[in-house]
Structure formats: structure tokens, C-alpha cells
C-alpha positions as CSV (number, residue, x, y, z in Angstrom):
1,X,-12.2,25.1,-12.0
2,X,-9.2,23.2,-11.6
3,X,-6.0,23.9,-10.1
4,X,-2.7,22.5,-8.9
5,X,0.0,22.3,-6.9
6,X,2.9,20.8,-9.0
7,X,5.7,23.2,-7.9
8,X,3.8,24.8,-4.9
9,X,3.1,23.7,-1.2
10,X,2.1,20.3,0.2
11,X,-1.3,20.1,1.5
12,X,-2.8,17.7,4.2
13,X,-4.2,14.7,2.8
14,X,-2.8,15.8,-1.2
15,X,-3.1,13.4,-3.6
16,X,-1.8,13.1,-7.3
17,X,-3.6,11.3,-9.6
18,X,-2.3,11.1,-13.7
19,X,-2.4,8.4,-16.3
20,X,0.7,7.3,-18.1
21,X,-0.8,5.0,-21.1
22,X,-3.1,2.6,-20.2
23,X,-2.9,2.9,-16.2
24,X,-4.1,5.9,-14.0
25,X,-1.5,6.5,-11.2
26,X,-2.5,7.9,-8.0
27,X,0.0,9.3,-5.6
28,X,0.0,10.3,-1.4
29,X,2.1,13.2,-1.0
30,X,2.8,12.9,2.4
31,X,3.5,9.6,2.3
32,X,5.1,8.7,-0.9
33,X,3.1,5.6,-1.2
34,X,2.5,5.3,-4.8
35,X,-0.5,2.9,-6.9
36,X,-1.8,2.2,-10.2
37,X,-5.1,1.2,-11.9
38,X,-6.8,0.5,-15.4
39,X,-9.5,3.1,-14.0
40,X,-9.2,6.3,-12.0
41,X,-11.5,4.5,-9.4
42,X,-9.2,2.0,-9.1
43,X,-5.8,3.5,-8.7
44,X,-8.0,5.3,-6.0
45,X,-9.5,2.7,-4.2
46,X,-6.2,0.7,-4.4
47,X,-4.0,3.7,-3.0
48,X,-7.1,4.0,0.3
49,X,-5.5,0.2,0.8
50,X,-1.7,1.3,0.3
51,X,-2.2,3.8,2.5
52,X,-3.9,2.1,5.2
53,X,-0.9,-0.9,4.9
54,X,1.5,2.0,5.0
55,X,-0.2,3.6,8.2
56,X,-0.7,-0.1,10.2
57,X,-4.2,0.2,9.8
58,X,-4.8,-3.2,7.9
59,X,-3.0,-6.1,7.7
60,X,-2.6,-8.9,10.2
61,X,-0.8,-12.5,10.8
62,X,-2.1,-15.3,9.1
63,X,-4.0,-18.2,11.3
64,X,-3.0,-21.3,11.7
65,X,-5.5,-22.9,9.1
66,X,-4.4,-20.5,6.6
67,X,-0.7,-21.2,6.9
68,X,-1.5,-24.9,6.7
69,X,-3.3,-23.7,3.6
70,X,-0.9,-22.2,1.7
71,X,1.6,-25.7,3.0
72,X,3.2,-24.2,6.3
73,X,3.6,-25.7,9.3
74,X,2.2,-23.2,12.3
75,X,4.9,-24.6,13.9
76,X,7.7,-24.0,11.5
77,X,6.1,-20.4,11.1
78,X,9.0,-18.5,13.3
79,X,11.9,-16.6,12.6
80,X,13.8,-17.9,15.8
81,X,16.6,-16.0,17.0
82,X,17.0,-14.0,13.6
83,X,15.7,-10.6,13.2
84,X,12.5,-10.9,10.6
85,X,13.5,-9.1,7.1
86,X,13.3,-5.1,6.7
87,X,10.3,-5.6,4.5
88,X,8.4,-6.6,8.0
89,X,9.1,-3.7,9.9
């Protein structure tokens, strides 16, 4: 038996999950963060990763060898005395 919660109280951990067209959408309640997929599995498994970004649980900087990579110098890589871009924080 199903049941929701679409006009009632959050719960801990709630997530939302619907398909508009062709994509499944899955939604944290708590935290907003919102992702898509072509598969209900996948709009899942890409909101776990969403989430975890959003908490500071993955992520990290990029080595030296992968800067060089992608053409940038490790030791142009700074912001100096400017404050890095809200999208950092």
C-alpha cells in the first residue's frame, strides 16, 4: 500500500521521486537538492551522489597531475587575494 505526504509533514530522510516525460526525478526534502534520470535507479543513485556533494561528504581538490591534465598550471591554480566564487563555498 502506498501512501504520501504531498501536503502533510516532512519526514527524516523523505524523498520524492516522479517522472515528467522521459526522465524520473528524485527529490531530498530536507535538503532541496533535486536530480534526474532516464531510469528510477538512476535519478536515485545520482541524487545518493547530490546529496553526499551537498553534505561535504565527496568531492575533493584536484592533484597536480590532473590539473596539468586538463592544461593548468599547479602553480597558476590559486585564487590569490580574491575570495573563490559562491559556487565554492
Amino acid at each position: 500500500m502506498a501512501s504520501s505526504t504531498r501536503n502533510g509533514d516532512i519526514h527524516d530522510g523523505e524523498i520524492r521521486l516522479w517522472q515528467e516525460d522521459d526522465w524520473w526525478i528524485a527529490k531530498d526534502v530536507e535538503t532541496g537538492v533535486t536530480t534526474q534520470g532516464e531510469s528510477r535507479e538512476a535519478a536515485l543513485e545520482n541524487l545518493d551522489d547530490a546529496v553526499a556533494l551537498h553534505d561535504g561528504d565527496r568531492g575533493r581538490a584536484p592533484t597536480d597531475e590532473e590539473l596539468r591534465a586538463a592544461g593548468i598550471s599547479p602553480a597558476d591554480n590559486t585564487t590569490g587575494d580574491q575570495e573563490p566564487p559562491d559556487v565554492l563555498d
